[in-house]
C-alpha positions in Angstrom: -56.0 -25.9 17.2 -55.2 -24.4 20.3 -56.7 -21.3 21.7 -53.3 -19.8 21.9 -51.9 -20.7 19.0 -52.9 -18.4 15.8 -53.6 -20.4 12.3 -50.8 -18.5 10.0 -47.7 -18.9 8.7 -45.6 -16.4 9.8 -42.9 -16.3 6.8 -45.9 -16.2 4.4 -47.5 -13.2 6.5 -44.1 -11.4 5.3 -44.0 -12.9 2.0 -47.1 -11.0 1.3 -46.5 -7.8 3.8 -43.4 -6.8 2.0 -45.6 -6.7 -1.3 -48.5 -4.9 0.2 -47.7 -1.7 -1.4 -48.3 -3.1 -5.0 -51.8 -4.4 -4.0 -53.8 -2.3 -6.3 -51.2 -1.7 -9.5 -53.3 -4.3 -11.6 -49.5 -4.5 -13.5 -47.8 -5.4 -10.7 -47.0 -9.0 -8.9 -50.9 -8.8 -8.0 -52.3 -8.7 -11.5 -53.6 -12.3 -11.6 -55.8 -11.3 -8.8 -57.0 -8.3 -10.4 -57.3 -10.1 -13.7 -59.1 -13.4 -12.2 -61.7 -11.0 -9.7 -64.3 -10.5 -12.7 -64.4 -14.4 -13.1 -64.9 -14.9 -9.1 -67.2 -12.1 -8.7 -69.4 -13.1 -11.3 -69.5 -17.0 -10.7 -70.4 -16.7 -7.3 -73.1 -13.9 -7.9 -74.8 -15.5 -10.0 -75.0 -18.2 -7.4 -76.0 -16.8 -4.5 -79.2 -14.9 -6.2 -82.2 -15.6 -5.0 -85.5 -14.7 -5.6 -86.2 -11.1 -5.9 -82.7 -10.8 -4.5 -80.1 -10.9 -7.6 -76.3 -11.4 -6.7 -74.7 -10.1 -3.4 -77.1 -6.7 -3.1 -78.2 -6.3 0.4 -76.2 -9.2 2.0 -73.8 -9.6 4.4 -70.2 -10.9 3.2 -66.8 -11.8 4.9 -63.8 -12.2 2.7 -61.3 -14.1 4.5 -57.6 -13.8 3.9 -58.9 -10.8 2.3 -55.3 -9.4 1.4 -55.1 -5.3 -0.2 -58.9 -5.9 -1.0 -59.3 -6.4 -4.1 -62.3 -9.1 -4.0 -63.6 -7.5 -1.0 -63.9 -4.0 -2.8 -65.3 -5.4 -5.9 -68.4 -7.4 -3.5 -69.4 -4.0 -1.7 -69.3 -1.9 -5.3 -71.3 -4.9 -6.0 -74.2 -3.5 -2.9 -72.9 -6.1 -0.5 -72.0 -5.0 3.1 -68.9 -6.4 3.1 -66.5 -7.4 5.9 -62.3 -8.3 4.8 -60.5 -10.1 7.7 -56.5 -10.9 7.4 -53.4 -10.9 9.5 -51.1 -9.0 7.3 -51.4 -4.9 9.1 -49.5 -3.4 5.8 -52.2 -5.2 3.8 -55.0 -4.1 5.4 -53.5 -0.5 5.8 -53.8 -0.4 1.5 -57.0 -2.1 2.0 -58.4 0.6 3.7 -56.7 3.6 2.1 -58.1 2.5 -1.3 -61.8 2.2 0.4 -61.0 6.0 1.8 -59.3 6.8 -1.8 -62.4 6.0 -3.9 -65.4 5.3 -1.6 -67.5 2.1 -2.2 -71.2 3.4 -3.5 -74.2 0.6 -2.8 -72.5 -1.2 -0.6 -69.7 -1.0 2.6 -66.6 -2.5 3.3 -64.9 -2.2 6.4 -61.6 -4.6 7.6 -60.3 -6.0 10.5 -57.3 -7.6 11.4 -58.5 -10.9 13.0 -57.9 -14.2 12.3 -60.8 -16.7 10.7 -61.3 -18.8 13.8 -61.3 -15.8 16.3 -63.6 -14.0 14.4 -66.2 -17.4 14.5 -65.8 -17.7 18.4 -67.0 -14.0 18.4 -69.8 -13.8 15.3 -71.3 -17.4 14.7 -74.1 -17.5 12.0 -73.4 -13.9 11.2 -73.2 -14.1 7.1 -74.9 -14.6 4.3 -71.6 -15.5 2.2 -68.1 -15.9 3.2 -65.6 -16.3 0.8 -61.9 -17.7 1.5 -59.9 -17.6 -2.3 -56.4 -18.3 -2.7 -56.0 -18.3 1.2 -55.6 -22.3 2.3 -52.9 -23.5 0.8 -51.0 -20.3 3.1 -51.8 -21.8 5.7 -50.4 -24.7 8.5 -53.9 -25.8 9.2 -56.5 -25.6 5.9 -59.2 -27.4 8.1 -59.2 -25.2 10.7 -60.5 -22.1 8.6 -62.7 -24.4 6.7 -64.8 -25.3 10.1 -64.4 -21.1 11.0 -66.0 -20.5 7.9 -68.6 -22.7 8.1 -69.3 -21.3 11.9 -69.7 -17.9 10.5 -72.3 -18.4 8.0 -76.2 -18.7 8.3 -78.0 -21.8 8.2 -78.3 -21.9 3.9 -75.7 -19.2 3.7 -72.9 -19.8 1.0 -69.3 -20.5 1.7 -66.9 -20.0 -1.2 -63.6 -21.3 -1.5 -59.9 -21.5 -4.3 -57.4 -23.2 -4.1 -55.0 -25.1 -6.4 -54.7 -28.7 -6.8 -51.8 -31.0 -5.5 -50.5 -33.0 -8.4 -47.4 -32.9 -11.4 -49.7 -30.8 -13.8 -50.0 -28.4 -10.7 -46.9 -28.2 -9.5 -45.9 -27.8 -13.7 -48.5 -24.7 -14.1 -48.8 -23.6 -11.1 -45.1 -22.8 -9.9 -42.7 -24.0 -12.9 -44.7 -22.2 -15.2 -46.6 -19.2 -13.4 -43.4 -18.5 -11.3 -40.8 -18.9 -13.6 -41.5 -19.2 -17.1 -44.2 -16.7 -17.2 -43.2 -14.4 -14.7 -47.3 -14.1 -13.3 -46.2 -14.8 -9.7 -43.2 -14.1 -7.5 -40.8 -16.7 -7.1 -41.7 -18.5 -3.9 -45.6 -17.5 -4.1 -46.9 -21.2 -3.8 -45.2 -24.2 -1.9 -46.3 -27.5 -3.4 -47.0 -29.3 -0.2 -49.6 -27.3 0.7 -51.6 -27.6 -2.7 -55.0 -29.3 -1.7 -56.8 -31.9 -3.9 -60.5 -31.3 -4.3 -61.1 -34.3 -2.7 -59.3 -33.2 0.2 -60.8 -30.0 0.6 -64.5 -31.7 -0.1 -63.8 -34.0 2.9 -63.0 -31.2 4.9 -66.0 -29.1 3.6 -68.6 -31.9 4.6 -66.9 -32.2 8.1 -67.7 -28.6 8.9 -71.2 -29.1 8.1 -71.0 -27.9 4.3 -72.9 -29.3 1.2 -70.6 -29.2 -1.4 -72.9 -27.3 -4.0 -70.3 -26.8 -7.6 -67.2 -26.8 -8.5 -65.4 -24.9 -11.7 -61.3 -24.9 -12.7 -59.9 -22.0 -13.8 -57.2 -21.9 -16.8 -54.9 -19.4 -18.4 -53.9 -18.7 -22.0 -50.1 -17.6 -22.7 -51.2 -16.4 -25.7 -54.1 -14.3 -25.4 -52.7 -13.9 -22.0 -56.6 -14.3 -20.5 -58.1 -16.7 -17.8 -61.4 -18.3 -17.8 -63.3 -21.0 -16.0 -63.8 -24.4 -17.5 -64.5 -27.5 -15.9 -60.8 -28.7 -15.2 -60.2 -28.9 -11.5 -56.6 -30.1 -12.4 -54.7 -27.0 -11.3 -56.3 -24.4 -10.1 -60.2 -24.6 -8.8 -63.6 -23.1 -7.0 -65.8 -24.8 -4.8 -69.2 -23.7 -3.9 -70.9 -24.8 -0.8 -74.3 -24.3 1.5 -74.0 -24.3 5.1 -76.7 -27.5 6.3 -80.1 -26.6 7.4 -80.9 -28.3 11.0 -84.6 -29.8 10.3 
């Protein structure tokens, strides 16, 4: 990708802008997110602990593609200090007035409008996590923000990605039925050509100099209207990866 050239889409920059208000109404177009964060925020805790240091308390996180902040808010609440990057100004604006409206205790969250391979050229090895979730299939070039990511996190540091699969039972779930049978999404929300097998986004992962660490499908339940992880990676799915020691 050119220096010149940044890695976003502008039509889904306004897809999501004109929607920015109803970031934080947990009823609104955004409630998947809000119903899905407990699941994120809890699988990838429990995976970065370490030692005498359990979850994300102390460490230094950037969520990219960060959106109104709904992960973002939940990681510093959760004691991490926590960076949200995106290219959508409205978003960010709610992002920060809901860190000003109820103050994050523990941790810190600040956000910058920046985009992932700008803010690599400028902070390399600067996190301990960096999580990108539901963010590449947005975008023209996938790839590209995998390798940022990867540039931004320490040596052992922990790179977290979701995405949704490319195949009929995802196009079925994802868009005929979340878009419009079920009404979860807005019309238009996802286009199937830029779903992105696992395979696809494991090849890019190990490119970047990523170990691809675990991986874990998520599924919803029209009935008891819940989500949960499982181990199907047909439609929607998480990938946990460690940035490569040198020796």
């Amino acid at each position: 990708m050119s220096a010149t050239r940044v890695n976003a889409d502008p039509a889904e920059l306004a897809k999501f802008s004109d929607l920015a208000h109803r970031w934080w109404d947990p009823q609104s177009e955004f409630r998947p997110l809000h119903e899905i964060n407990p699941l994120r925020l809890n699988w990838l805790s429990g995976l970065v602990s370490d030692g005498a240091a359990k979850g994300l308390g102390g460490k230094t996180v950037l969520d990219v593609g960060c959106g109104g902040g709904i992960l973002s808010d939940s990681m510093a609440r959760a004691g991490a200090q926590v960076t949200g990057i995106d290219l959508s100004t409205k978003a960010l604006k709610v992002a920060q007035l809901h860190a000003l409206e109820q103050p994050v205790q523990g941790g810190s969250v600040n956000y910058r409008e920046i985009s992932a391979e700008a803010l690599a050229a400028e902070a390399p090895a600067s996190f301990d996590v960096v999580t990108c979730m539901e963010m590449l299939e947005h975008v023209p070039d996938p790839a590209s923000v995998v390798r940022a990511c990867a540039t931004m996190v320490k040596p052992g540091g922990w790179v977290f990605f979701s995405t949704i699969n490319r195949n009929p039972k995802a196009f079925l779930f994802a868009i005929v039925g979340a878009e419009y049978v079920l009404n979860l999404l807005p019309r238009g929300t996802h286009e199937y050509a830029k779903f992105i097998r696992p395979s696809e986004l494991a090849h890019d992962v190990r490119q970047a100099g990523l170990e691809l660490r675990a991986t874990r499908g998520m599924g919803y339940n029209p009935l008891t209207r819940r989500y949960a992880l499982n181990d199907d990676t047909s439609v929607n799915y998480l990938l946990a990866t460690r940035k490569v020691v040198p020796v």
